[in-house]
C-alpha positions in Angstrom: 0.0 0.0 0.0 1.0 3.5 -0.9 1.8 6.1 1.8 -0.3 8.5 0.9 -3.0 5.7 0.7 -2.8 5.4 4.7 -2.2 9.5 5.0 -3.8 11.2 2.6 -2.9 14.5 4.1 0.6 14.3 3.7 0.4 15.2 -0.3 0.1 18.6 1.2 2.9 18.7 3.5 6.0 20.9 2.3 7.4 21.4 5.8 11.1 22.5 5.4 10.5 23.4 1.8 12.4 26.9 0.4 9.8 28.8 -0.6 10.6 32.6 -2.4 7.6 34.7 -2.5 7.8 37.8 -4.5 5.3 40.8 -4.0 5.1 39.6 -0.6 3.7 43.2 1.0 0.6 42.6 -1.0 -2.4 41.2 -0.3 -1.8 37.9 -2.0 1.7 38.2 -1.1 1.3 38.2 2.1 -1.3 35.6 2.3 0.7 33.3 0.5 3.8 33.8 2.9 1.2 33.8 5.7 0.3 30.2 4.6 3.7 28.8 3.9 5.5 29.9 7.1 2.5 27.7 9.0 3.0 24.8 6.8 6.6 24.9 7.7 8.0 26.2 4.9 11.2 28.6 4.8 10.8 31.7 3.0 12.7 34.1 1.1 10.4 37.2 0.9 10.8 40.0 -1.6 9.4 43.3 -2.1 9.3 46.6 -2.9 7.9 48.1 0.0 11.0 47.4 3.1 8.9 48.3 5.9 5.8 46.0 4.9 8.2 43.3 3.6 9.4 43.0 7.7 6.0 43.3 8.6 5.2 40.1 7.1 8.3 38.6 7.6 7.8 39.6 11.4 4.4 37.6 11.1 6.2 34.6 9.5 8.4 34.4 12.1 5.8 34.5 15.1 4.5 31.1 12.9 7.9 29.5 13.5 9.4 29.7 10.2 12.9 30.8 9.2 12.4 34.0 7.1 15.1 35.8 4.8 14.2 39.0 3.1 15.3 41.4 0.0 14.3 44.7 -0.6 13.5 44.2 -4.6 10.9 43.8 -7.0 11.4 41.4 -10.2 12.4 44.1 -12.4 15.9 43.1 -13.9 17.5 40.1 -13.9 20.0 41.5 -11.7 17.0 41.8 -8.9 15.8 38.1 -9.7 19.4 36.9 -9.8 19.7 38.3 -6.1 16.5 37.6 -4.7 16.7 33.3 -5.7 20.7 33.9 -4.6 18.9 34.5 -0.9 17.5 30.7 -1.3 21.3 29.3 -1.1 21.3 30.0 2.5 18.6 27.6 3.0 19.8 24.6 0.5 17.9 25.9 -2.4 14.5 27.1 -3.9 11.7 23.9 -4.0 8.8 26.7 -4.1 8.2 30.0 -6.5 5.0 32.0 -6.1 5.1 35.6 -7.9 2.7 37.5 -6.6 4.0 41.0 -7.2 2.3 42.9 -10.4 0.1 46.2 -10.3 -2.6 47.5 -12.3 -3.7 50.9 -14.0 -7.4 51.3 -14.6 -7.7 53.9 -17.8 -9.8 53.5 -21.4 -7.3 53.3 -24.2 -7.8 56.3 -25.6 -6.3 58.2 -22.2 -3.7 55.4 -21.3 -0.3 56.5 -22.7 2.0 53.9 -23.8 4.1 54.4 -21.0 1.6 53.5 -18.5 0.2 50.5 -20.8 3.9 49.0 -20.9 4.2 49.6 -17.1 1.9 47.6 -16.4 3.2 44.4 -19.0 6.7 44.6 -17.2 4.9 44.4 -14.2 2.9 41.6 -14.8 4.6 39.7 -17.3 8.2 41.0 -17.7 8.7 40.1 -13.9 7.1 37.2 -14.0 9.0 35.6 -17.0 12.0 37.3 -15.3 11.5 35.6 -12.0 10.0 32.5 -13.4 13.4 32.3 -15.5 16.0 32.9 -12.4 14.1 30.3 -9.9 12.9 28.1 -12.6 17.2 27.6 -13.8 18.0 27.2 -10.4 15.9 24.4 -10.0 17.2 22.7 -13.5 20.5 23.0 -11.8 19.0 21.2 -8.6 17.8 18.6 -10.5 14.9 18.0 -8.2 12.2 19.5 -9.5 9.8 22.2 -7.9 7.0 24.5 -8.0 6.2 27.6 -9.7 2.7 29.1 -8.9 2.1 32.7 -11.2 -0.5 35.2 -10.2 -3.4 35.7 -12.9 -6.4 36.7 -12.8 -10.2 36.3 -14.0 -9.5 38.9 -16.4 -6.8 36.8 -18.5 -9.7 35.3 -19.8 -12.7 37.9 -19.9 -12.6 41.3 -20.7 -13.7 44.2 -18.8 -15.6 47.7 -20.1 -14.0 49.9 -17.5 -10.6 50.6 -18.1 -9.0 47.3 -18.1 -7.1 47.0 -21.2 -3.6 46.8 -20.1 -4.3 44.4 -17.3 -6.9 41.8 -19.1 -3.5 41.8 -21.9 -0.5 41.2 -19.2 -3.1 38.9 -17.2 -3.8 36.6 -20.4 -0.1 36.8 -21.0 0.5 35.4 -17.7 -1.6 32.2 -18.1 0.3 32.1 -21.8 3.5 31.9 -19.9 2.1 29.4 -17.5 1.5 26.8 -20.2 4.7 27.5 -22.2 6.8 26.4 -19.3 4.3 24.1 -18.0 5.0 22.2 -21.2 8.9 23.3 -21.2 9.6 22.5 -17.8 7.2 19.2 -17.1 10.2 16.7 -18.0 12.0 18.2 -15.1 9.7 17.7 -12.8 8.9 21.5 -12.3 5.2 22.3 -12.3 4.1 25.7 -13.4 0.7 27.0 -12.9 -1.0 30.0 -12.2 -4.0 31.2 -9.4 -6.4 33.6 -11.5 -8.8 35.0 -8.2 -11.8 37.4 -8.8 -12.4 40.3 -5.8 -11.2 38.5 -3.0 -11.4 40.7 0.4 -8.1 42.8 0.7 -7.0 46.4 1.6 -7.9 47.4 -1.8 -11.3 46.0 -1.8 -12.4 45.9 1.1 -14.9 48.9 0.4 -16.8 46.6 -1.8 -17.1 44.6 1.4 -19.1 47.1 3.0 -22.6 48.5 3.6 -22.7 51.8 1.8 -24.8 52.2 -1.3 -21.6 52.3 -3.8 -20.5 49.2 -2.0 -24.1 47.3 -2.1 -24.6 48.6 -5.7 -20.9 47.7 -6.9 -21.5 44.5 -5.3 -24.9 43.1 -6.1 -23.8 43.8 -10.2 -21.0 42.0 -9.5 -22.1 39.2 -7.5 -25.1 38.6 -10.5 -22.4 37.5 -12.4 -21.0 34.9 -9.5 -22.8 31.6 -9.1 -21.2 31.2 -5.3 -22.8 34.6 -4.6 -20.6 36.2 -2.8 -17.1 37.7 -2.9 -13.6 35.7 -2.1 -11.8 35.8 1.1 -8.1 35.0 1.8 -9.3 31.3 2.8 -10.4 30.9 -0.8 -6.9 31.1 -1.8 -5.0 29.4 0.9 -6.4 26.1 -0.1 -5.3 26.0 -3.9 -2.1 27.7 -3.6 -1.1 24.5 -0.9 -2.5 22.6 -3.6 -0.2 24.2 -6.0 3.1 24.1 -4.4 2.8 20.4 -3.1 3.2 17.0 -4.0 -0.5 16.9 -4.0 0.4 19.0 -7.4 2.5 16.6 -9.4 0.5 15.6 -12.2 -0.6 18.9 -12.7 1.1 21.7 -15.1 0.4 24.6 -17.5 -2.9 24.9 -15.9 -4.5 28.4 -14.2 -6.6 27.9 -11.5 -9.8 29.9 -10.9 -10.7 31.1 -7.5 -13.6 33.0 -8.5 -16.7 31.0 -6.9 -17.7 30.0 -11.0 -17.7 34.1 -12.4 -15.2 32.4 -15.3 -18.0 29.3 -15.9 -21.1 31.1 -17.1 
């Protein structure tokens, strides 16, 4: 009989993993360091923002976990080449989750260029960037590992307000999920991608509320979501363990919605 046959539960385990979080001051950040600190990971935290960045890392620590931070986003190689350098301490990287990007809500005919390609480095420059530096460590390894991108509902639908640089660097995300999905699968590297709808975070949490732009903004949206309601940071916790585990091994170039069915209908 198989182990996991008599412990099911243990296809999740990824105690004493290396885990490098990118982004890791944001909400998703955060929550995804959050989650891998208390499943015994050890982390290698990056951002932009120093004084949230030790924050979090503060928080991972009260959860027990050994915690190494760097003060960069994945903008150059030179920043991804340092930040998975910060994994050698530990052994190595087993575990990649990008969750740094930003978006820029304008119409197209007021977005300048500039701020349209801002947004596609942030979203998809840095994550090939960062998927490239951890990704050829983990060749070098030679034991595989996991890389879990951030998408987004809106790689795959559009949106009327303002949305047209984002819904582009989003789909191009989930593109660059599959590529290396099929690229790296013989190596035993898995590379998929969370796309979330609203999920509750500092940014959204006015939609959470009781005014009547948040119960208007809200019932629109929530017509649209079979689950009928919004996410909450529980929503992703589950499927990014899933996604960074052995629980995950069969599974590659796929993107994952955690949007309670918006993406079905």
């Amino acid at each position: 009989m198989a182990a996991w046959e008599t412990n099911p539960a243990a296809l999740f385990g990824i105690a004493g993993r290396v885990a490098i979080v990118t982004g890791a001051s944001g909400a998703f950040g955060a929550l995804a360091a959050r989650v891998l600190a208390a499943a015994g990971a050890r982390l290698v935290l990056a951002a932009g923002n120093a004084g949230e960045l030790e924050k979090v890392a503060g928080e991972c620590r009260g959860l027990g976990a050994e915690v190494a931070t760097v003060n960069r986003r994945p903008d150059s190689e030179a920043d991804c080449g340092e930040i998975v350098a910060q994994a050698e301490q530990y052994g190595g990287v087993d575990i990649l989750v990008v969750a740094s990007g930003m978006n820029d809500v304008a119409k197209i005919t007021e977005m300048s260029p500039a701020r349209f390609e801002r947004v596609m480095h942030a979203n998809v420059t840095g994550s090939w960037l960062m998927a490239r530096a951890a990704g050829g460590a983990m060749l070098a390894q030679g034991r595989g590992g996991k890389i879990v991108l951030m998408s987004s509902a809106r790689g795959l639908l559009g949106h009327p307000g303002g949305y047209s640089a984002y819904c582009a660097s989003k789909a191009a995300v989930d593109g660059i999920t599959k590529a290396l999905g099929c690229e790296w699968g013989p190596h035993g590297i898995t590379v998929n991608a969370i796309a979330p709808t609203v999920f509750r975070s500092a940014l959204t949490e006015w939609m959470f509320g009781d005014d009547e732009k948040a119960r208007t903004t809200r019932a629109g949206f929530l017509a649209r979501v079979p689950k009928g309601r919004l996410g909450e940071p529980e929503d992703l916790a589950g499927p990014l363990l899933f996604l960074v585990s052995d629980a995950c091994n069969f599974y590659t170039g796929h993107v994952l919605y955690a949007d309670g069915g918006y993406t079905a209908g």
